[in-house]
C-alpha positions in Angstrom: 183.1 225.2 87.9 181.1 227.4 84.9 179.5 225.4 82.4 179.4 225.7 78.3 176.1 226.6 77.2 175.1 224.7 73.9 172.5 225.3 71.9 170.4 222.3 71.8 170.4 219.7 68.7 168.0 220.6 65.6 166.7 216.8 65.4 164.2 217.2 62.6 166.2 219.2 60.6 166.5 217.3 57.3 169.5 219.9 56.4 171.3 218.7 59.8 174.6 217.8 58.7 175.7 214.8 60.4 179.5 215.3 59.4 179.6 218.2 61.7 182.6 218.0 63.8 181.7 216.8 67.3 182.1 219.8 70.1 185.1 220.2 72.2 185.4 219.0 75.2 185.2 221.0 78.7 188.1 220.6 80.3 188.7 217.2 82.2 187.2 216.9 85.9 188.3 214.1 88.6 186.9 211.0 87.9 186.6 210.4 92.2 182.6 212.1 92.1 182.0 209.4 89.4 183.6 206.9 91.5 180.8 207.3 94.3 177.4 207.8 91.4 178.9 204.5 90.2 178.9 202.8 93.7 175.4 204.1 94.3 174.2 202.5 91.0 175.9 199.1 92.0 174.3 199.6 95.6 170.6 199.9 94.5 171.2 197.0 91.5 173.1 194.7 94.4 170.8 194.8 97.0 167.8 194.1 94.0 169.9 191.1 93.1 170.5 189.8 96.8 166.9 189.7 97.7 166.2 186.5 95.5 169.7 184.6 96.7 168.5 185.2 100.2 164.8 183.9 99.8 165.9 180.4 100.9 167.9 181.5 104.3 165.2 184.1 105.6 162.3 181.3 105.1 164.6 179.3 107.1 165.3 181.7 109.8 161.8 183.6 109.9 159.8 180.3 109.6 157.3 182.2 106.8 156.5 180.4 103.3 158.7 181.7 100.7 155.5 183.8 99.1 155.4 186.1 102.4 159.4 186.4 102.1 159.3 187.3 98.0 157.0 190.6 99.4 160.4 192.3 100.1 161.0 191.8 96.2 157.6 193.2 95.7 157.6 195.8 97.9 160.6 197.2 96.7 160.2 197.9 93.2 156.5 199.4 94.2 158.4 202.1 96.1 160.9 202.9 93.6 158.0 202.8 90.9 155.8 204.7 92.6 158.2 207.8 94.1 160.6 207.8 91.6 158.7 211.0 89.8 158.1 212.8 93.3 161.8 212.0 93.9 162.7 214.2 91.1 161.1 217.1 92.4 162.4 217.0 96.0 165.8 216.6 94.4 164.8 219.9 92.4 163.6 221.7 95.5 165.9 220.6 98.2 169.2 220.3 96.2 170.6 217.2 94.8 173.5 216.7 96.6 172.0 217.0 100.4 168.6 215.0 98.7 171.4 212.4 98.0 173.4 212.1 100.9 170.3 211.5 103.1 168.9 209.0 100.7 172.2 206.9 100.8 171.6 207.2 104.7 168.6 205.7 104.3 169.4 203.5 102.3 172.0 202.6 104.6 169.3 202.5 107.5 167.5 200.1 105.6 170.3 197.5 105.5 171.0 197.7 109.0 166.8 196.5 109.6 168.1 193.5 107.0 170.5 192.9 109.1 168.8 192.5 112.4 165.8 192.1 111.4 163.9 189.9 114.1 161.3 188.6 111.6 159.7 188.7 108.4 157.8 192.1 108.6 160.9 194.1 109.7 162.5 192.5 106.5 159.7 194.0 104.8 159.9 197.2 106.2 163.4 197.6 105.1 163.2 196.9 102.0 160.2 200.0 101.7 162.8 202.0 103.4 165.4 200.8 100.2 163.0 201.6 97.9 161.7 204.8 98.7 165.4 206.1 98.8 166.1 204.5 95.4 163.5 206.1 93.9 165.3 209.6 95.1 168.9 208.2 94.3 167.4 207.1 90.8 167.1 210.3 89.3 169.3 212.5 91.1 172.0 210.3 89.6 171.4 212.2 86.1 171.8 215.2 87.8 174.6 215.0 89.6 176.3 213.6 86.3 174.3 216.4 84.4 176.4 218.5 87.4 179.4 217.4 87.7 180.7 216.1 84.1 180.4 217.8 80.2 181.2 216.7 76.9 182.8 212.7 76.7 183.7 212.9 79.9 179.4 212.6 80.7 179.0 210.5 77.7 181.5 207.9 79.8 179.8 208.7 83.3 176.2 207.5 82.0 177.8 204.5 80.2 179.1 203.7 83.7 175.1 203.5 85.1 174.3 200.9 82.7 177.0 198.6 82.8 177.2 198.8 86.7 173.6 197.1 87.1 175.4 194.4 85.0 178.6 193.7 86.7 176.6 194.2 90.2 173.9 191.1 89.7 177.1 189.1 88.5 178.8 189.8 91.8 175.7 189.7 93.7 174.7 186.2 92.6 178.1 185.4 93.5 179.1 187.0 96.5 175.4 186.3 98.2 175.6 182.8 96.8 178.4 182.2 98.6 177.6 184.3 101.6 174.4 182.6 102.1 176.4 179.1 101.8 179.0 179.5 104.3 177.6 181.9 106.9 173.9 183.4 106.2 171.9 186.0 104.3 172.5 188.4 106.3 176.1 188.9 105.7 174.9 189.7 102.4 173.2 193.1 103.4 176.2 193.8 105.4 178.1 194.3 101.9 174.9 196.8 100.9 175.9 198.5 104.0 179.3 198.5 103.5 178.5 199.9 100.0 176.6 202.8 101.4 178.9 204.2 103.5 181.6 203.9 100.8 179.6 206.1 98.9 178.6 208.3 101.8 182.3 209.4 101.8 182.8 209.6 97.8 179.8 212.0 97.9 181.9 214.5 99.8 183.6 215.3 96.5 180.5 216.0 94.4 179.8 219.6 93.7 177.2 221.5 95.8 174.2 222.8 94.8 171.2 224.9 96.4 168.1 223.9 95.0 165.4 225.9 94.6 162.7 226.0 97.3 160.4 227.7 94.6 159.7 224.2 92.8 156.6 223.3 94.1 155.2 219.4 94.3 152.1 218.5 92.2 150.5 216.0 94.9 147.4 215.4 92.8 150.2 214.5 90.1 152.2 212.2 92.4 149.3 210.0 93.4 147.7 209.4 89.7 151.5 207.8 88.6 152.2 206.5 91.6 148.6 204.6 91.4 149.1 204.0 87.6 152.4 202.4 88.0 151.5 200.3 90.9 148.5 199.0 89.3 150.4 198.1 86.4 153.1 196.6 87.9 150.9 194.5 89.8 148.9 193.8 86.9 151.6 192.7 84.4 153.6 191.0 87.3 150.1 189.0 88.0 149.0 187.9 84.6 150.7 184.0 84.9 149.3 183.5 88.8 146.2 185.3 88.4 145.3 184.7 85.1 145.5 186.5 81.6 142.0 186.9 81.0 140.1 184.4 83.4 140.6 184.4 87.4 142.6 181.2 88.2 142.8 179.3 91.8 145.8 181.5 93.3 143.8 185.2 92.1 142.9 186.8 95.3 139.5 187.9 93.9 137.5 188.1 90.9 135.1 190.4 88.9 132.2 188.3 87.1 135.0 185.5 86.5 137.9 188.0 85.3 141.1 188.2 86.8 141.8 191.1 88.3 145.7 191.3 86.6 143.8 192.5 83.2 141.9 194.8 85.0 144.5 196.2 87.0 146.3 196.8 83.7 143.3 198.4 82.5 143.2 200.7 85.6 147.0 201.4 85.0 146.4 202.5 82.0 143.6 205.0 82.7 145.4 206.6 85.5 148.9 207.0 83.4 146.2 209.1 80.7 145.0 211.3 83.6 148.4 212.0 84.7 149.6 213.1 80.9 146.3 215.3 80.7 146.6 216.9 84.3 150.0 217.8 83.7 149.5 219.1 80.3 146.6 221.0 81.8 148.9 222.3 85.0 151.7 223.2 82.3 149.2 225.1 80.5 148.3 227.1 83.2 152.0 228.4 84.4 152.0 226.1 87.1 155.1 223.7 88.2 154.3 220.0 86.2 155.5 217.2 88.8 157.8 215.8 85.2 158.2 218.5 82.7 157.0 216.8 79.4 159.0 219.0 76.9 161.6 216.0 77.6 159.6 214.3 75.6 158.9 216.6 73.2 160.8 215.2 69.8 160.0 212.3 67.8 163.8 211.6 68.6 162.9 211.6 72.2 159.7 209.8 72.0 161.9 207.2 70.0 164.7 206.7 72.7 162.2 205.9 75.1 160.4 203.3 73.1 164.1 202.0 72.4 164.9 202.0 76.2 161.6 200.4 77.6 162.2 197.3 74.8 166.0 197.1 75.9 164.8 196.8 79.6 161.6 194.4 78.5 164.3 192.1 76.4 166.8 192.0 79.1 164.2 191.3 82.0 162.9 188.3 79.3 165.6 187.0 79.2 167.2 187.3 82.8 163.9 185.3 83.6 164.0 183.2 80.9 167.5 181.8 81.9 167.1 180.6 85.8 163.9 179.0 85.0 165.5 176.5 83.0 168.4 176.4 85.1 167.0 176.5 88.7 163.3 175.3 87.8 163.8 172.7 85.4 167.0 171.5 85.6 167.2 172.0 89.5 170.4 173.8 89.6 171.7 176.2 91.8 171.6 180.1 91.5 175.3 179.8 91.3 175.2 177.8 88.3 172.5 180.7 87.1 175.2 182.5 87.4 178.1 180.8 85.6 175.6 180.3 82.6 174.4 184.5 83.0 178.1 185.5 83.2 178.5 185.8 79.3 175.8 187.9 79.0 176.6 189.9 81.8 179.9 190.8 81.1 179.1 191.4 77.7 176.5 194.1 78.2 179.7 195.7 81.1 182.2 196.1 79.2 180.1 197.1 76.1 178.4 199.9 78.1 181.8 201.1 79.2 183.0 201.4 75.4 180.4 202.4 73.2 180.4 205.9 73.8 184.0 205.4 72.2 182.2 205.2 68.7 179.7 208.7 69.5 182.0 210.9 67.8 182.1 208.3 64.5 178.7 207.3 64.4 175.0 208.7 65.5 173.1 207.4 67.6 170.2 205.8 65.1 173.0 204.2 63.6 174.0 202.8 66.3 170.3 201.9 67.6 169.7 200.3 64.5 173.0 198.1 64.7 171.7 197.1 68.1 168.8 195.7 67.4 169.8 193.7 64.7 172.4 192.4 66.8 170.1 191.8 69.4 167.4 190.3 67.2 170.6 187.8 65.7 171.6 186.6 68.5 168.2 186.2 69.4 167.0 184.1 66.6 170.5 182.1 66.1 169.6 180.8 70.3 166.2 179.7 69.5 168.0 177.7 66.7 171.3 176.5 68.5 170.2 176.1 72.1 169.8 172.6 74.1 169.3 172.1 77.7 173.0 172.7 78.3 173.6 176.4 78.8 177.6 176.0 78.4 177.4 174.9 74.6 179.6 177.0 72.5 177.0 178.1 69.9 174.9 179.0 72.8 177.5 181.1 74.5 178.3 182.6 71.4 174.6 184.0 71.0 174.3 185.7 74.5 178.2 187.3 73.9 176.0 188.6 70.8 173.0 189.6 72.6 174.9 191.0 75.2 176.8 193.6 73.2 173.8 194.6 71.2 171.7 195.0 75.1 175.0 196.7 76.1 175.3 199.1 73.1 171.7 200.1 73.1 171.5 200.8 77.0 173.6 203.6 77.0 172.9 204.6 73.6 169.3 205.3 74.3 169.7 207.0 78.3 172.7 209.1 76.2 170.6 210.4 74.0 167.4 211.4 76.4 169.8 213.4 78.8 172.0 215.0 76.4 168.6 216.3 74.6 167.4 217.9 78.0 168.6 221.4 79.3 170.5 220.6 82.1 167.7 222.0 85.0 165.4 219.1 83.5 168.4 216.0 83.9 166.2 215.1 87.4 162.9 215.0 85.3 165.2 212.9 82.3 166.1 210.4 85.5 162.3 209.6 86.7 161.6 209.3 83.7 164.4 206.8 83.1 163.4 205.3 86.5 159.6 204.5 85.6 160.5 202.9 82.3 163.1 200.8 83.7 160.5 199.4 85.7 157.6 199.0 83.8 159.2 197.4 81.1 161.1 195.2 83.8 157.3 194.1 85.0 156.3 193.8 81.4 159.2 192.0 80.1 158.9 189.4 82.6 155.1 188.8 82.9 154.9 188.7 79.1 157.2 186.3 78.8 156.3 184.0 81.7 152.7 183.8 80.3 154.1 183.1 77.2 156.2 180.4 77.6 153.2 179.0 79.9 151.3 179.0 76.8 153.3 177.5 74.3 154.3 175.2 77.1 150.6 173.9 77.5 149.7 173.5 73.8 152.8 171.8 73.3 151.9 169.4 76.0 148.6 168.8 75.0 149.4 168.4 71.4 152.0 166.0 72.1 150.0 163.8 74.9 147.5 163.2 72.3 149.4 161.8 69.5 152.6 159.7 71.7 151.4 156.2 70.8 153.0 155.5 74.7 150.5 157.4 76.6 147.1 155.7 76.7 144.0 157.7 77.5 143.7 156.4 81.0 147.0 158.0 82.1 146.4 161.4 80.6 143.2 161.6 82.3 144.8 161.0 85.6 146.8 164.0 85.3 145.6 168.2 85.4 146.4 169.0 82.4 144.6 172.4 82.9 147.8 173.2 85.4 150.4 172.8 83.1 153.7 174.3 84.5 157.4 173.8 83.9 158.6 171.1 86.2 161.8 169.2 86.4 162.2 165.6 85.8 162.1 164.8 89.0 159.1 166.6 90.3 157.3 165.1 86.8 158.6 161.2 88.4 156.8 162.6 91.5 153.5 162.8 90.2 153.5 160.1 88.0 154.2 158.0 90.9 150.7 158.5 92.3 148.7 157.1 89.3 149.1 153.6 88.2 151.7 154.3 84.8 154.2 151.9 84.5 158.5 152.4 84.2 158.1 152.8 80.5 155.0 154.8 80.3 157.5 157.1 83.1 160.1 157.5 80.6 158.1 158.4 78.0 156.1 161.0 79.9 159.8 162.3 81.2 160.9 162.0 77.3 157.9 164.1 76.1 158.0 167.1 78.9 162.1 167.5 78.1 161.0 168.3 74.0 158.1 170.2 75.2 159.8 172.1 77.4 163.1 173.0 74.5 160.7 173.5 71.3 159.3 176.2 74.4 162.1 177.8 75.1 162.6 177.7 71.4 160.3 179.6 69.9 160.0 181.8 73.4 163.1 183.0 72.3 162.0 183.3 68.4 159.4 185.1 69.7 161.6 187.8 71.6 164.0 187.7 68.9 160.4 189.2 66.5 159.9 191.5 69.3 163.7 192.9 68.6 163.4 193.3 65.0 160.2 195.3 65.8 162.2 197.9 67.6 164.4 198.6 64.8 161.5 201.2 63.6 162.0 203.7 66.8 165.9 203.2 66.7 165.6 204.3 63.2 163.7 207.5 64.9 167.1 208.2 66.9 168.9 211.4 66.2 171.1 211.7 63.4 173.5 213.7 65.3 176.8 213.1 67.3 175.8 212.9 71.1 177.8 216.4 72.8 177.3 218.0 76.2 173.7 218.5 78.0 172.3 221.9 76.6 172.2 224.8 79.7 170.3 227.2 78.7 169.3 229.4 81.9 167.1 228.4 83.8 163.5 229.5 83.2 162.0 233.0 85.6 
């Protein structure tokens, strides 16, 4: 199949007219290859959504705590993290369509060692496997899309990326909810499995390629991100249980009475700097970069990656937000998680799907900015409207909101980075899209859990002092230092052990439910500041009409 070269877009042109018509398309290819890069999406995002709905039934059958079980979470998203920006490369060098095959067999390997896995560390190693070949799959979806589709027809098969990670934690919460119910968790893998192989034999239609054995692989490059971003996932993931600043009793260690989250941030940080300079300084000297940086070469550019890492960060915020109150607090199930997600979920799907409908009537920092003030809206209007009933109409009403402003802006902003790249650089476009997602995934979550945390404890304290209820004596019986989100029935729990009588109970229970809603309050007020914020790179967003990936020929 040739391919329509296309001169790529003048972004800062302040003469770019923006009525332009939009190009014409290639002519239309069979959707079937999509069909499989679709699967593959749903594959990695199902299996990341079935490892939390399992936790219960492998500490069950494995006889581990439930913090040696959660390393399979952990474990996973360090591998895709970590590799993703190697993965690129070996795509390049190998070919993407044999580097993909072999990584949905692995991936496929790594289900079967779910499967029968005879204990906890086999689990474990699984899940490595998973990751590892995610963070190949990752990015060699953009170039198999960059490959295979042109002109709407690509603007559609990116859409597709984004809303399959939404519909595939819907039906992972509910298919392994029930799964683990009725039979086990390990039926659950079985559908990863089944998953793989389906797109094992959709992959047979996805056009060929050679790769280039020239690319080389910058190793010295590969270990300073794959440090950075492990220290900073750690780091950010860390900052509730090990402390933000000061080392609590759960840090594993401590540097002159600082947590080491902090400083593993701080580490993060300095590494990520070395990796920009050595590969600015290996560019400079002819050699092969392990992510070629031109992709980031625009304030456009620049700007759809701020976007995308604050889309992530928001969505991640919230997705924790939500089964906190549900599972934690209220003690519901992860099926009723589900039910109260599935709003929000669908929402961001089918808006995914159908934005790029509006590409060829409106730019994209147009529709970045529209976004993010829907985003921010709905937002602010939940920290006004919501209670500690998720199924309220105004509620559901602000995460439809939320959801088609998240939806709108995920595609939007991935759009815009790969049809900005030449075509040869849609595997450096995908790590890059890889590492972001994850970061701001870490970020999004520990910022907001230490948040909540915090206004949780000063709300506490404050209100403790001043209920007329609560006498002196009682407080003091109680750590307030470890202030936590608790349900009702774990607060009844401890009050039980010190001597407060039935109505000093209620009272207590009375106080921790206000404390805990004027929390999730202005939590959400908070993120909803945090959304308006990103209205200033959306504004940054190209002013032109999203077209085909540029192809110029390849460089040498």
């Amino acid at each position: 199949m040739s391919t329509v070269e296309h001169d790529e877009p003048e972004f800062d042109d302040p003469d770019h007219d923006d009525s332009a018509p939009p190009p014409v398309d290639a002519p239309r290819t069979s959707w079937v290859p999509m069909a499989g890069l679709f699967l593959a999406q749903v594959l990695m995002s199902f299996n990341v959504a079935a490892l939390p709905v399992s936790l219960g039934g492998m500490v069950e059958d494995f006889g581990v705590p439930p913090t040696v079980v959660s390393s399979t979470i952990v474990v996973y998203g360090l591998a895709v993290a970590a590799l993703v920006m190697t993965g690129a490369k070996l795509g390049q060098r190998i070919g993407w369509v044999v580097v993909f095959r072999v990584m949905v067999g692995a991936f496929a390997g790594s289900a079967l060692l779910m499967i029968l896995s005879p204990s906890v560390g086999w689990a474990i190693a699984g899940q490595a496997v998973a990751g590892a070949s995610a963070a190949i799959i990752v990015p060699s979806l953009v170039a198999l899309i960059a490959e295979n589709y042109h002109g709407a027809q690509q603007a559609t098969a990116i859409g597709s990326l984004g809303s399959a990670r939404a519909i595939s934690g819907v039906t992972a919460f509910f298919v392994g909810g029930a799964l683990g119910t009725l039979v086990g968790w390990r039926p659950v893998f079985g559908v990863v499995l089944v998953l793989a192989v389906a797109v094992l034999v959709l992959s047979t239609r996805l056009r060929s390629d050679r790769g280039d054995p020239g690319v080389r692989i910058d190793l010295v490059a590969s270990v300073l991100i794959g440090a950075a971003v492990v220290a900073l996932t750690l780091g950010f993931n860390n900052l509730n249980a090990w402390g933000p600043l000061l080392a609590t009793d759960g840090a594993p260690f401590d540097v002159a009475g600082v947590s080491p989250a902090p400083l593993l941030v701080v580490v993060g940080v300095v590494l990520g700097q070395t990796f920009f300079w050595w590969t600015r300084r290996r560019a400079a000297g002819g050699r092969t970069p392990l992510v070629d940086l031109s992709v980031l070469g625009s304030a456009n550019e620049r700007a759809a990656v701020y976007a995308m890492f604050i889309v992530v960060a928001l969505e991640a915020a919230l997705n924790f937000t939500v089964p906190l109150y549900i599972q934690i607090v209220q003690g519901r199930t992860p099926f009723d998680t589900a039910l109260a997600m599935m709003p929000f979920n669908l929402t961001v799907f089918v808006t995914a799907t159908l934005i790029v409908r509006f590409y060829r009537r409106f730019s994209p920092r147009q529709i970045g900015v529209v976004g993010f003030t829907l985003a921010t809206v709905a937002l602010a209007w939940l920290s006004l409207v919501v209670t500690n009933n998720w199924e309220t109409l105004p509620t559901i009403l602000g995460l439809l909101v939320f959801g088609i402003g998240q939806g709108s802006l995920v595609t939007l902003v991935f759009n815009v980075l790969v049809t900005s790249a030449p075509k040869r650089l849609a595997g450096d476009v995908g790590s890059i899209r890889g590492t972001t997602q994850n970061l701001a995934s870490a970020v999004g979550t520990a910022l907001v859990g230490a948040l909540l945390v915090t206004i949780l404890s000063v709300n506490v304290g404050r209100a403790v002092v001043e209920h007329p209820d609560l006498p002196p004596d009682l407080v003091a019986q109680v750590d307030l230092d470890q202030v936590n989100f608790v349900s009702n029935d774990e607060l009844r729990e401890v009050l039980d052990r010190t001597d407060a009588d039935p109505r000093e109970v209620e009272a207590a229970v009375a106080l921790n439910e206000q404390a805990r809603l004027d929390t999730l309050r202005l939590g959400l007020l908070v993120l909803a500041a945090i959304s308006a914020t990103a209205v200033l790179p959306a504004s940054r967003l190209p002013r032109y009409r999203p077209g085909e990936i540029p192809d110029p020929a390849p460089a040498g």
